[in-house]
SEKOL-670458 format. One record per residue: residue in three letters; residue number from 1; x negated, y, z of N, C-alpha, C in turn. Coordinates in steps of 0.05 Angstrom, whole numbers. Last residue first. Layout:
REC   resn   resi      nc1      nc2      nc3     cac1     cac2     cac3      cc1      cc2      cc3
REC    ALA    NUM        X        Y        Z        X        Y        Z        X        Y        Z
...
//
This chain:
REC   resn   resi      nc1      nc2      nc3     cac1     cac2     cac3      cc1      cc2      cc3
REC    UNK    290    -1068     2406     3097    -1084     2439     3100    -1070     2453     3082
REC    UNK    289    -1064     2366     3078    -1038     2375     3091    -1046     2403     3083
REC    UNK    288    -1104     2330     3056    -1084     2344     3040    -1070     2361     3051
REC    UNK    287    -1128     2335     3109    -1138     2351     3095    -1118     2354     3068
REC    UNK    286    -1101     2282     3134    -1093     2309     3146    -1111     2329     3126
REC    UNK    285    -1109     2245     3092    -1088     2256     3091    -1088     2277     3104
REC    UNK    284    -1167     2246     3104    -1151     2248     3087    -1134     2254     3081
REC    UNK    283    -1160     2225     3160    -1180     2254     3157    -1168     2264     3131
REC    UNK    282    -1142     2174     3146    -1128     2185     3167    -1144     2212     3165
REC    UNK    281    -1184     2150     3122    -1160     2149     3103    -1138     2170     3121
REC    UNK    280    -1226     2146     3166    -1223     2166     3140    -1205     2171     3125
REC    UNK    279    -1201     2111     3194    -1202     2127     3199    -1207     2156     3176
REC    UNK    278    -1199     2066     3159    -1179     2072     3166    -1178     2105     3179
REC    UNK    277    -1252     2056     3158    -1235     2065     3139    -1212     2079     3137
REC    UNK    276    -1258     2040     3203    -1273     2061     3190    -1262     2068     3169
REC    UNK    275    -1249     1992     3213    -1239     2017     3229    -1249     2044     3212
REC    UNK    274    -1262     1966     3174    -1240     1970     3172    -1236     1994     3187
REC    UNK    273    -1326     1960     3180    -1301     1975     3158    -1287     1982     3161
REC    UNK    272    -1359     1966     3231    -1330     1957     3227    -1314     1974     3209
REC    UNK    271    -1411     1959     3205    -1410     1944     3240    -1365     1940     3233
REC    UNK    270    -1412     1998     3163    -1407     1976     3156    -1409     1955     3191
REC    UNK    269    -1399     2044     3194    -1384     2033     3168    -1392     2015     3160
REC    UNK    268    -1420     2049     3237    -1393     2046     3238    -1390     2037     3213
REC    UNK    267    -1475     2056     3255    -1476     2040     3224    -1444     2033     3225
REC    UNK    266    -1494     2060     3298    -1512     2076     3288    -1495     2069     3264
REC    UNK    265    -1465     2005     3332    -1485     2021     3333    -1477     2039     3312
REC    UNK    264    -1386     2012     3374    -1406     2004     3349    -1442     2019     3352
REC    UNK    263    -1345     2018     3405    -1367     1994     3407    -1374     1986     3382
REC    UNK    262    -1302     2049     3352    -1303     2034     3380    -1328     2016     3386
REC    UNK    261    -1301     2100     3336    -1293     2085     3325    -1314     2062     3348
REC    UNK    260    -1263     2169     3331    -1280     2148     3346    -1281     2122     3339
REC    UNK    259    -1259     2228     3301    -1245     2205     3307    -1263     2190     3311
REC    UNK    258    -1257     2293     3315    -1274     2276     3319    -1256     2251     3320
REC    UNK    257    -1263     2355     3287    -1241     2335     3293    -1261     2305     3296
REC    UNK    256    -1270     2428     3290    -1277     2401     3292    -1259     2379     3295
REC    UNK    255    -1286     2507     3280    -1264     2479     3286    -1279     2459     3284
REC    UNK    254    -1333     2542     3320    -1342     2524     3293    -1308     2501     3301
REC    UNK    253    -1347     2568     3357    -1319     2576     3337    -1317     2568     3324
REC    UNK    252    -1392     2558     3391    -1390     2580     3364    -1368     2580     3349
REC    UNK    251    -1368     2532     3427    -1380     2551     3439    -1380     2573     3401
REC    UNK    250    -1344     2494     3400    -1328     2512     3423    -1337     2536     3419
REC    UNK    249    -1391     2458     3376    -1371     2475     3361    -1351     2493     3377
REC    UNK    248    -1420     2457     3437    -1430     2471     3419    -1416     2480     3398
REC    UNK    247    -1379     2424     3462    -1394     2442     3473    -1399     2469     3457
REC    UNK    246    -1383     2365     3446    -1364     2386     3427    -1363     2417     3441
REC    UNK    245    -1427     2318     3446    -1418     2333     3457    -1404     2352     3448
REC    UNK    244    -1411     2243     3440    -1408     2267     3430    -1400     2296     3444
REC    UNK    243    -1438     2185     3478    -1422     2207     3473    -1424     2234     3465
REC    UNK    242    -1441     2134     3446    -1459     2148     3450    -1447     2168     3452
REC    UNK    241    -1400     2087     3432    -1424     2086     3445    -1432     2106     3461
REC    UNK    240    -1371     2109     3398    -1354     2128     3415    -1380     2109     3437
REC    UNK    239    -1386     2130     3333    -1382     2111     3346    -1379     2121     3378
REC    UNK    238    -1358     2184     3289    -1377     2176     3316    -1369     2146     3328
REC    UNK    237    -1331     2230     3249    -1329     2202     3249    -1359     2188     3260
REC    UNK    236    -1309     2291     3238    -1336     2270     3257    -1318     2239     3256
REC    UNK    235    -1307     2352     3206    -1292     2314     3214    -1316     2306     3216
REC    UNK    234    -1313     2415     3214    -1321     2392     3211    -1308     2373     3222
REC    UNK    233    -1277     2474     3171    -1265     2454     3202    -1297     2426     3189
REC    UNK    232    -1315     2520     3146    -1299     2499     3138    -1301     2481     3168
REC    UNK    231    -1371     2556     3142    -1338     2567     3150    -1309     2546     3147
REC    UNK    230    -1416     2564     3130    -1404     2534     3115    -1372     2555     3120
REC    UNK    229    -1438     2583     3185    -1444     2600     3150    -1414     2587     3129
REC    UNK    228    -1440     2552     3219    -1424     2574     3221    -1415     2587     3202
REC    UNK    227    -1477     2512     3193    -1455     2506     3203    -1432     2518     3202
REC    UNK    226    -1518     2550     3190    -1504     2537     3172    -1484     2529     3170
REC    UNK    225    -1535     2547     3250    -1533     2576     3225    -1513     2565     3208
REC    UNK    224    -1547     2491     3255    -1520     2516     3275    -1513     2536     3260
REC    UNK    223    -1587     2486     3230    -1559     2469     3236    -1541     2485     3242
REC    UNK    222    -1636     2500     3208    -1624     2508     3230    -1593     2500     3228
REC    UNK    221    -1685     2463     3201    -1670     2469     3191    -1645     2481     3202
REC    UNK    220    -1745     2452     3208    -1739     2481     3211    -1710     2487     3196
REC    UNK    219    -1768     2402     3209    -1758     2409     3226    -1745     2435     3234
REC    UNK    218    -1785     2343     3179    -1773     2371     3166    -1751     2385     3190
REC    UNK    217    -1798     2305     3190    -1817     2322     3196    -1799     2343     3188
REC    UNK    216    -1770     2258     3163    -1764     2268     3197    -1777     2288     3205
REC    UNK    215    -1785     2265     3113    -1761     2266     3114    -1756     2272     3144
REC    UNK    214    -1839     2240     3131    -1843     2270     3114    -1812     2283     3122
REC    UNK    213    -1832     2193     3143    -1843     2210     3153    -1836     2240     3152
REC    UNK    212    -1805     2164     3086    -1794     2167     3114    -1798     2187     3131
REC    UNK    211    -1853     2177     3056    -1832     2189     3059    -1817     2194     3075
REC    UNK    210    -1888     2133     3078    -1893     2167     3079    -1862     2181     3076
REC    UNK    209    -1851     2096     3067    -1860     2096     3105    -1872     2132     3105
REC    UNK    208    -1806     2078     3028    -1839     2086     3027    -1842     2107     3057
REC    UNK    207    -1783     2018     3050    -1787     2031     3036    -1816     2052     3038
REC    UNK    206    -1782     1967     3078    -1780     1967     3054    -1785     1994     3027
REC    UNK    205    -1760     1983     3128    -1801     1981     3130    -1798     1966     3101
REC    UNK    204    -1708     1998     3122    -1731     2017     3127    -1759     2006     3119
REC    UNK    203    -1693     1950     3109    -1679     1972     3094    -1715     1983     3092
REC    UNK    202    -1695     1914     3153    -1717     1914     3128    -1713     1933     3109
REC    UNK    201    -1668     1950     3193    -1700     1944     3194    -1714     1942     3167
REC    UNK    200    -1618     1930     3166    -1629     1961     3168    -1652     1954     3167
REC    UNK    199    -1617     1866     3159    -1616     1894     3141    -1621     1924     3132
REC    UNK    198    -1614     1864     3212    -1636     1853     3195    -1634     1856     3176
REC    UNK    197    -1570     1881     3243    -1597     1896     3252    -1609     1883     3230
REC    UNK    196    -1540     1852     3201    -1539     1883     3208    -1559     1888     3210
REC    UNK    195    -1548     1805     3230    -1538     1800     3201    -1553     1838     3195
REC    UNK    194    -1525     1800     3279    -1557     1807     3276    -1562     1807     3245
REC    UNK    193    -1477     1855     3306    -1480     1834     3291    -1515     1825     3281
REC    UNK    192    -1477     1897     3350    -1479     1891     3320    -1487     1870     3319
REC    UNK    191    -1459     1895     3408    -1442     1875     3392    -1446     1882     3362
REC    UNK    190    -1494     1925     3423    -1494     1895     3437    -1479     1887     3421
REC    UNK    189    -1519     1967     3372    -1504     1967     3397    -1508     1936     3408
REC    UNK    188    -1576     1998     3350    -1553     1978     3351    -1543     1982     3376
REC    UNK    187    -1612     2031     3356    -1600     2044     3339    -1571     2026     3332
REC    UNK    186    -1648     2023     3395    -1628     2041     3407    -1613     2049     3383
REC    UNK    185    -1683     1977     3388    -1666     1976     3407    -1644     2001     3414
REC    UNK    184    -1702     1990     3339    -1696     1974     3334    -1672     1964     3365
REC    UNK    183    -1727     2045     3347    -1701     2041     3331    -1698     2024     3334
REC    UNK    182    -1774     2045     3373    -1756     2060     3379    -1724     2048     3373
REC    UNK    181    -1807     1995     3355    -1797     1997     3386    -1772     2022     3394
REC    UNK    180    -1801     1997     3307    -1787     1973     3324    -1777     1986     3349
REC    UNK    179    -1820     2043     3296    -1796     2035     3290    -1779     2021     3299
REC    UNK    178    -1876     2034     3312    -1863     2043     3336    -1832     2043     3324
REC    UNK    177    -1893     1982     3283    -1890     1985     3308    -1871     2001     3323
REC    UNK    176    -1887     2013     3230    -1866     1984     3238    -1870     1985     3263
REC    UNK    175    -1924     2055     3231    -1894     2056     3223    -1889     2040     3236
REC    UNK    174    -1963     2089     3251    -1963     2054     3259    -1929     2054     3251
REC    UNK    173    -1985     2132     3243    -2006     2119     3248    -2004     2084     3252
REC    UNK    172    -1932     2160     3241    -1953     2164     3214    -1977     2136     3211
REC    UNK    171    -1911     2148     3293    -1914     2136     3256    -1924     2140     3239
REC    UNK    170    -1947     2180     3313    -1944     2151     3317    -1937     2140     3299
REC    UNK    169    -1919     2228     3300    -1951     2230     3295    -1958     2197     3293
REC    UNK    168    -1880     2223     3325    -1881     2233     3288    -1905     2224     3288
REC    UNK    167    -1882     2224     3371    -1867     2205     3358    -1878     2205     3327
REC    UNK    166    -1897     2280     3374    -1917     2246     3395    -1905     2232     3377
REC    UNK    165    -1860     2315     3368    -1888     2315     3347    -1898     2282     3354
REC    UNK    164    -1819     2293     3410    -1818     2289     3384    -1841     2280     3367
REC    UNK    163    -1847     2316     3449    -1843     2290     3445    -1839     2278     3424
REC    UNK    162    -1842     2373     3440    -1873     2354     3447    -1872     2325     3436
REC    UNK    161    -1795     2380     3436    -1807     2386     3418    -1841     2375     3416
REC    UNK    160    -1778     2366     3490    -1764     2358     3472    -1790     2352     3450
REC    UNK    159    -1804     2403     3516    -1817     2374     3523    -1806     2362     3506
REC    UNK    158    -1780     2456     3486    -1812     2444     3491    -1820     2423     3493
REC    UNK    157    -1714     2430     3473    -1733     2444     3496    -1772     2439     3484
REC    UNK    156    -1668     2449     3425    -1689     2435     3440    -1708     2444     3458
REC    UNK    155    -1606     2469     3433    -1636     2481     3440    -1646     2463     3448
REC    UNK    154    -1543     2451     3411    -1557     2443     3429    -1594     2458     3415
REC    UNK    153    -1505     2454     3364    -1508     2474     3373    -1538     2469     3404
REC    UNK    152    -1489     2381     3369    -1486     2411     3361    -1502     2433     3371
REC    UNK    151    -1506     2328     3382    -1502     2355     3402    -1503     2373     3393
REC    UNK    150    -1482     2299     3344    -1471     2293     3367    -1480     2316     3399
REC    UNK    149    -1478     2305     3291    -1471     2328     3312    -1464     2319     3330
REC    UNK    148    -1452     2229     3270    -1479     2255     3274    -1467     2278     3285
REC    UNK    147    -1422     2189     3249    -1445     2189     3269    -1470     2206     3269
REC    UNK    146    -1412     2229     3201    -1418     2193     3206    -1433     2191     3222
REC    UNK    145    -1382     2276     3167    -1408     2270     3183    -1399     2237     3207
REC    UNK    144    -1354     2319     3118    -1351     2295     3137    -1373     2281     3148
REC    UNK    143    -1321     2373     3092    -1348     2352     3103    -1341     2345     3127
REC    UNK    142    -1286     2393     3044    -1278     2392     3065    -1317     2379     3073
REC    UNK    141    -1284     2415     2982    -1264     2424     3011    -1276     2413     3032
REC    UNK    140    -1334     2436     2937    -1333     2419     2961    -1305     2438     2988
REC    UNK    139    -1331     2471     2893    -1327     2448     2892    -1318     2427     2920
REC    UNK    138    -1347     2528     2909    -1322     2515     2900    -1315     2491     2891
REC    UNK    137    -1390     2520     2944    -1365     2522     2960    -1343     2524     2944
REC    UNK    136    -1446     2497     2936    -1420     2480     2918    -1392     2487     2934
REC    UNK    135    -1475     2511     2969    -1479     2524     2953    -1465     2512     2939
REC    UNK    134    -1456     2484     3017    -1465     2518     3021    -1463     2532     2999
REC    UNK    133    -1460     2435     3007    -1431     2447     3014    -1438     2486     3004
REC    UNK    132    -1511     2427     3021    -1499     2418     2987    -1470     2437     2989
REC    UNK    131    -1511     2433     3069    -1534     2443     3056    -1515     2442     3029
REC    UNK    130    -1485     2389     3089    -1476     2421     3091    -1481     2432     3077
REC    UNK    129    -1502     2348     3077    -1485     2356     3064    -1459     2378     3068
REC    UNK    128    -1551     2356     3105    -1551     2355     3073    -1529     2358     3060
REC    UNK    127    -1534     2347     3164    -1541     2366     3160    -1537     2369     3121
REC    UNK    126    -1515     2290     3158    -1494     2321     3155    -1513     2331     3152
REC    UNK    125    -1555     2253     3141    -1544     2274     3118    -1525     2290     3134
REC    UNK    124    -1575     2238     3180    -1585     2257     3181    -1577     2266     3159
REC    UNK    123    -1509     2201     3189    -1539     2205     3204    -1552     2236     3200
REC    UNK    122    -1478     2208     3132    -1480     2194     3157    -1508     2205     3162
REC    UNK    121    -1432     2246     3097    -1462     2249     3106    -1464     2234     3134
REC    UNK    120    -1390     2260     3047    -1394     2245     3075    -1424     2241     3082
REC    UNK    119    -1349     2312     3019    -1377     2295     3024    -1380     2291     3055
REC    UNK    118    -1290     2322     2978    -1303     2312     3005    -1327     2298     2997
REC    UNK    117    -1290     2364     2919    -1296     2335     2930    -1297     2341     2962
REC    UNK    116    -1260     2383     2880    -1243     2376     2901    -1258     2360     2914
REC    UNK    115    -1304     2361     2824    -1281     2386     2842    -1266     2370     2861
REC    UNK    114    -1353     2350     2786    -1339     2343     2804    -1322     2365     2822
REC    UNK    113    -1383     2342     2745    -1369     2357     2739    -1344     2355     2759
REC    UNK    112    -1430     2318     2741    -1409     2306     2735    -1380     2322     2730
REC    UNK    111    -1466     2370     2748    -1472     2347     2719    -1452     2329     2717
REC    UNK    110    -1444     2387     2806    -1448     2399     2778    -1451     2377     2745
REC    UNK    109    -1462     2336     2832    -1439     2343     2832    -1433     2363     2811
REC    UNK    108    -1524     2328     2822    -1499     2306     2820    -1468     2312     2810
REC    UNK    107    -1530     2375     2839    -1539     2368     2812    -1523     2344     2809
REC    UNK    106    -1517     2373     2895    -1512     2391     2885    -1516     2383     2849
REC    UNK    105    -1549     2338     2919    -1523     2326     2915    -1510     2342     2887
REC    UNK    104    -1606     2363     2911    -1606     2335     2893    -1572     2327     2886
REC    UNK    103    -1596     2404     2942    -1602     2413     2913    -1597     2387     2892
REC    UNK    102    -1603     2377     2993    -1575     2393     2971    -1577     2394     2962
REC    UNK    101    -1659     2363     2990    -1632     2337     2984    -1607     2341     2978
REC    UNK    100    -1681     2412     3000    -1686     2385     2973    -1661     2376     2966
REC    UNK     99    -1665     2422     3046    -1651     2448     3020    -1663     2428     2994
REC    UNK     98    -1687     2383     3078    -1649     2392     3076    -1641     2404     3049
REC    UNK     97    -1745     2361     3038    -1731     2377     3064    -1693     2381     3057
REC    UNK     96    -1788     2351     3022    -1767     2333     3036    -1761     2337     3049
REC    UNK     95    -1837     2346     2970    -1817     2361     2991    -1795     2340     2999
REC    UNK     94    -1858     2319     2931    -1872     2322     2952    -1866     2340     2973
REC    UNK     93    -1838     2273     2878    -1840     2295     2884    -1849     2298     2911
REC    UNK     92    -1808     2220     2861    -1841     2240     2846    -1835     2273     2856
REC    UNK     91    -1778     2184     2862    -1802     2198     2894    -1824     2206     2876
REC    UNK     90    -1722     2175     2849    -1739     2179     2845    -1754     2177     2867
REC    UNK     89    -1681     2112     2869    -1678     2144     2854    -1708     2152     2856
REC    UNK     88    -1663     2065     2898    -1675     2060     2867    -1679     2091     2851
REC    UNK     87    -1675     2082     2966    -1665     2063     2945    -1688     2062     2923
REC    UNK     86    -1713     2154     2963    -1696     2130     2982    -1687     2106     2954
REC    UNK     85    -1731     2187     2936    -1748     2178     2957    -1735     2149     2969
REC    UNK     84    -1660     2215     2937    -1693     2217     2923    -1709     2203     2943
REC    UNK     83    -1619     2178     2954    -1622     2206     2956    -1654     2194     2943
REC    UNK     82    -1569     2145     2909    -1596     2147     2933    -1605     2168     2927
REC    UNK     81    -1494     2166     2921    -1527     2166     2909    -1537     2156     2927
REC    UNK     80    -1424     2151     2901    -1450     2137     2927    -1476     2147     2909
REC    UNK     79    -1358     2173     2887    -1398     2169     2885    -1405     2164     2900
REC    UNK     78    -1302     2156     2869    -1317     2146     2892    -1337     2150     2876
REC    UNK     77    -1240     2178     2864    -1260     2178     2860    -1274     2169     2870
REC    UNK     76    -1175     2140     2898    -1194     2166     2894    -1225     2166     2871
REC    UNK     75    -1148     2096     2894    -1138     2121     2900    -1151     2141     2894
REC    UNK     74    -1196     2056     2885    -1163     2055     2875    -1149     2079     2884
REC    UNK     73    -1228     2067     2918    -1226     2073     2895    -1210     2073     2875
REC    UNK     72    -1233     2053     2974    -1221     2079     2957    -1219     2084     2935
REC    UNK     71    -1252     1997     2982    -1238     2006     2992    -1212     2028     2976
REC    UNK     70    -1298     1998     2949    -1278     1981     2947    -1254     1982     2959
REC    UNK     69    -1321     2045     2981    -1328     2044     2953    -1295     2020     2946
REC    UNK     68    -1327     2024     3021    -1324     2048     3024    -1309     2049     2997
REC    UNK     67    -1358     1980     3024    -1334     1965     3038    -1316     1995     3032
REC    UNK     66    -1408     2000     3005    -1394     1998     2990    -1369     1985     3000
REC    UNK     65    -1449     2039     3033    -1422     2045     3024    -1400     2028     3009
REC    UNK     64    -1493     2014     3032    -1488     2021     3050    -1458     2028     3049
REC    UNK     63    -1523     2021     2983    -1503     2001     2983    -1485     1994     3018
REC    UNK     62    -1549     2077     2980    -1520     2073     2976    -1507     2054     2974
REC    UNK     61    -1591     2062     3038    -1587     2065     3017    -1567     2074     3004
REC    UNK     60    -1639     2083     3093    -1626     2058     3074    -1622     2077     3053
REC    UNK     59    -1665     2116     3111    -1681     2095     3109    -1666     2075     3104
REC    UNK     58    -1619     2164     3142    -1644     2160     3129    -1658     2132     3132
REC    UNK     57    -1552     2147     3112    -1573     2164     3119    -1605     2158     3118
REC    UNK     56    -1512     2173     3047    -1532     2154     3063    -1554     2169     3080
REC    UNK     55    -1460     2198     3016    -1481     2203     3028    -1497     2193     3045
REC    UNK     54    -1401     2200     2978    -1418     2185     2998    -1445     2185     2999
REC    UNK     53    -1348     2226     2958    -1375     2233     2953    -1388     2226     2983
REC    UNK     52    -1290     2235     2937    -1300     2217     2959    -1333     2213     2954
REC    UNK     51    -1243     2280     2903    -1269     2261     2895    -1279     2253     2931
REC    UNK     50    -1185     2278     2864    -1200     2280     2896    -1224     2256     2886
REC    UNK     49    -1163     2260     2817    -1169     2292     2827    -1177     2297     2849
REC    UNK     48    -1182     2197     2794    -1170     2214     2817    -1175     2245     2814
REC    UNK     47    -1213     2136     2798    -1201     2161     2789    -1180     2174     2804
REC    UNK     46    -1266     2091     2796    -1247     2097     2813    -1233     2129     2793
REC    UNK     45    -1335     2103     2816    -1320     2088     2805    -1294     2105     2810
REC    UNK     44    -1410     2104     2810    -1383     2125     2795    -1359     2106     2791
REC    UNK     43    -1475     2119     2842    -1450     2097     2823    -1432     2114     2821
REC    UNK     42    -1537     2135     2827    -1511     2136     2832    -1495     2116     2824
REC    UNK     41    -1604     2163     2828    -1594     2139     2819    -1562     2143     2832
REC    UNK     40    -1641     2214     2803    -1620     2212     2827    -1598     2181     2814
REC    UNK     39    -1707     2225     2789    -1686     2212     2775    -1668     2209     2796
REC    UNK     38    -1736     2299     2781    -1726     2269     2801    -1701     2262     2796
REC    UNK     37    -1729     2341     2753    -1751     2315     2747    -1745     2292     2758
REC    UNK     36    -1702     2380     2779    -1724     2382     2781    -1739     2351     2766
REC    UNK     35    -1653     2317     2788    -1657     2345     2800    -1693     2356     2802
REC    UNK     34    -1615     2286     2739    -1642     2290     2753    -1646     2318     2767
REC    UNK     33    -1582     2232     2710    -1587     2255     2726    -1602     2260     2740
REC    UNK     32    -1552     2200     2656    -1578     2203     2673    -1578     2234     2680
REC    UNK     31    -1483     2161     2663    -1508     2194     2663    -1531     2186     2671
REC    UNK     30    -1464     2105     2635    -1473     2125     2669    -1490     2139     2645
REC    UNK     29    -1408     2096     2608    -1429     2105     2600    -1440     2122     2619
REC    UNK     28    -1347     2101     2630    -1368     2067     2636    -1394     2081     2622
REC    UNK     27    -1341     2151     2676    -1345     2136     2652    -1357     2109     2641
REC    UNK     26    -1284     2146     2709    -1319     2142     2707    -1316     2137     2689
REC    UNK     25    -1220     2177     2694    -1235     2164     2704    -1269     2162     2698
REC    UNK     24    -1218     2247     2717    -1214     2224     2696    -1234     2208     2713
REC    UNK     23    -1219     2287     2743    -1193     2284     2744    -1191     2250     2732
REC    UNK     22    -1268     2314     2739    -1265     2295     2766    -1234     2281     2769
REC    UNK     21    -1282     2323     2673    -1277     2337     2707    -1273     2303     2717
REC    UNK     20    -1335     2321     2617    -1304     2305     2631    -1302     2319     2661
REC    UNK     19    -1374     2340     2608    -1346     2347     2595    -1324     2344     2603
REC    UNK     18    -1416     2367     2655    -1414     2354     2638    -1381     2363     2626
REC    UNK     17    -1461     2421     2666    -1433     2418     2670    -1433     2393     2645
REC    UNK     16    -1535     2426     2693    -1509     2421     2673    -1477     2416     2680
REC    UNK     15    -1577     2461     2733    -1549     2438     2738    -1538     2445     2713
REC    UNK     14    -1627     2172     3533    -1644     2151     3557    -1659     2172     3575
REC    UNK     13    -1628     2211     3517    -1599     2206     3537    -1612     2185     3563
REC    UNK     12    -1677     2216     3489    -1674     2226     3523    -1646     2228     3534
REC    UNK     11    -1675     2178     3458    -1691     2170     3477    -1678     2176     3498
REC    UNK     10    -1622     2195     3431    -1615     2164     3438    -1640     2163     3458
REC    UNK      9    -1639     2243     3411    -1611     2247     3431    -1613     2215     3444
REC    UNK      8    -1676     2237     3376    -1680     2244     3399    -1655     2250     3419
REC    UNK      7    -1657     2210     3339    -1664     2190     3362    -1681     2215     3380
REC    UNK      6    -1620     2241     3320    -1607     2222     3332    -1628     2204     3348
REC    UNK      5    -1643     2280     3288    -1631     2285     3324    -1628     2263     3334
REC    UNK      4    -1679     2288     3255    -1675     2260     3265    -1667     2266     3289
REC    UNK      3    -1684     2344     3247    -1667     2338     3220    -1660     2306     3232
REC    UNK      2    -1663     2392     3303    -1685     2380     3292    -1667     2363     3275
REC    UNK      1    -1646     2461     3283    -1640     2435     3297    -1656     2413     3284
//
C-alpha cells in the first residue's frame, strides 16, 4: 500500500534495556537514544503502567502532540519522538522506509524500557506503528491510527500508480510549488483555523524537502500483509470530512473501531483537542476492558 495514501485518496476522491520500566516516573535525566547512529530526539513525561506513545506524521513534528501530552499525563505515561529526518532527531542516514522508522520507535521503546504501551501513528505513521508493533509484540497492546486506513486493504490501479510517480517526480523538481498546490488545499478543512494551515506549511517547507521525498517514495510497504500479521483489533481516530472505507478490515478479518471527530482537516488533534481527546480517553478505557 502506498506509504502517502492520504493524498492519493484526497486527489482521486477528487536496542538496550534501560533500568527503570514504564511503571516509574521520567526521568528528569533524558537518555540519549539512537537507532544505528541516528540521534531519535523525545519527550518523557507523566507515570503510569500504561504508556501513551505518540507518533507524528509526515512533515511535522512531536510538538504536534502536545494538547496530548498535557492532557495524559497525569494518568499515563506520555512519549512524543521526531522520527529521524524530521524535527530536532537525526538525518544521517539514507533510508526511509516503514521498516527504518520501526526500528527507530522500536529502540525508543526497548532503551526506555517501555511495556504496556499504546502507539498512535497519525498520517503515514500507522503504517510505522505497525511496523514497530510487529516486532515489540510484547510490549505494544494495542495501535492507534489518526486519520489514516482510510482505504485499507484497497489495490492501487496503474493510473493510480502513474500518478503518483508524476507527483513524486514534481517534487523532487519543485517542492513548495506543488505542496502548495496539492496539500495546501486538500489537507485542511473550511473550518481549520489559518493559525493551523500556517504551521503545517511552514512545518513542511522548513524541513529537509529530500527527505520528505524519499519518505513518500517508499512504496513497497504492504499494509494489508502486516496488518493481518499484527493480529491486534485497529482504533481509528478519522476526521469524519473524508470518508473511511471499512471494506477492506471486513473483507480480511482485520477487527476495527473507528471514532469520528467532526469537521476537521488532516490534523484532529490539534483542529480539536478536546474532541480528540476525549475520544482517545474513550479507546482507553475500552482497551482496559479487553
Amino acid at each position: 500500500m502506498y506509504r502517502a495514501v492520504i493524498i492519493i485518496s484526497i486527489i482521486l476522491l477528487s536496542c538496550n534495556n534501560a533500568d527503570t520500566g514504564s511503571d516509574t516516573a521520567a526521568s528528569s535525566e533524558k537518555m540519549i537514544i539512537e537507532n544505528a547512529g541516528v540521534k531519535i530526539d523525545y519527550t518523557d513525561s507523566g507515570r503510569g503502567d500504561t504508556v501513551l506513545f505518540f507518533v507524528h506524521g509526515w512533515g511535522i513534528n512531536k510538538s504536534y502532540w502536545e494538547n496530548q501530552v498535557n492532557f495524559f499525563h497525569n494518568k499515563y505515561r506520555v512519549i512524543t519522538i521526531d522520527l529521524p529526518g524530521y524535527g530536532v532527531s537525526g538525518k544521517n542516514r539514507n533510508s526511509w522506509r516503514v521498516q527504518d522508522f520501526g526500528k527507530d520507535i522500536d529502540s525508543v521503546i526497548y532503551k526506555l524500557n517501555l511495556r504496556n504501551v499504546l502507539l498512535v501513528g497519525h498520517s503515514m505513521s500507522g503504517d510505522i506503528v505497525v511496523e514497530a508493533a510487529l516486532h515489540a509484540t510484547d510490549r505494544v497492546i494495542a495501535v492507534i491510527g489518526v486519520d489514516n486506513f482510510k482505504n485499507f486493504g484497497a489495490v492501487p490501479t496503474a493510473e493510480t500508480k502513474k500518478f503518483y510517480a508524476l507527483v513524486l517526480d514534481s517534487m523532487r523538481h519543485d517542492f513548495r510549488n506543488i505542496v502548495t498546490r496539492y496539500f495546501n488545499q486538500q489537507l485542511f478543512y473550511k473550518t481549520t483555523d489559518s493559525s493551523i494551515r500556517s504551521r503545517v506549511m511552514n512545518d513542511i517547507f522548513s524541513g529537509d524537502s529530500t527527505i520528505a521525498v524519499a519518505t513518500m517514495a517508499d512504496n513497497d510497504y504492504d499494509e494489508t500483509a502486516n496488518v493481518i500479521a499484527l493480529k491486534k483489533k485497529i482504533y481509528l481516530i478519522n476526521s469524519d470530512v473524508l470518508p473511511t472505507d471499512s471494506t477492506g478490515f471486513k473483507k480480511n478479518n482485520v477487527p476495527f473501531e473507528i471514532k469520528y471527530i467532526h469537521e476537521t482537516g488532516h490534523y484532529p488533534m490539534i483542529e480539536k483537542p478536546a474532541a480528540f481527546n476525549e475520544a482517545l480517553e474513550i479507546i482507553m478505557q475500552e482497551i482496559k476492558k479487553d
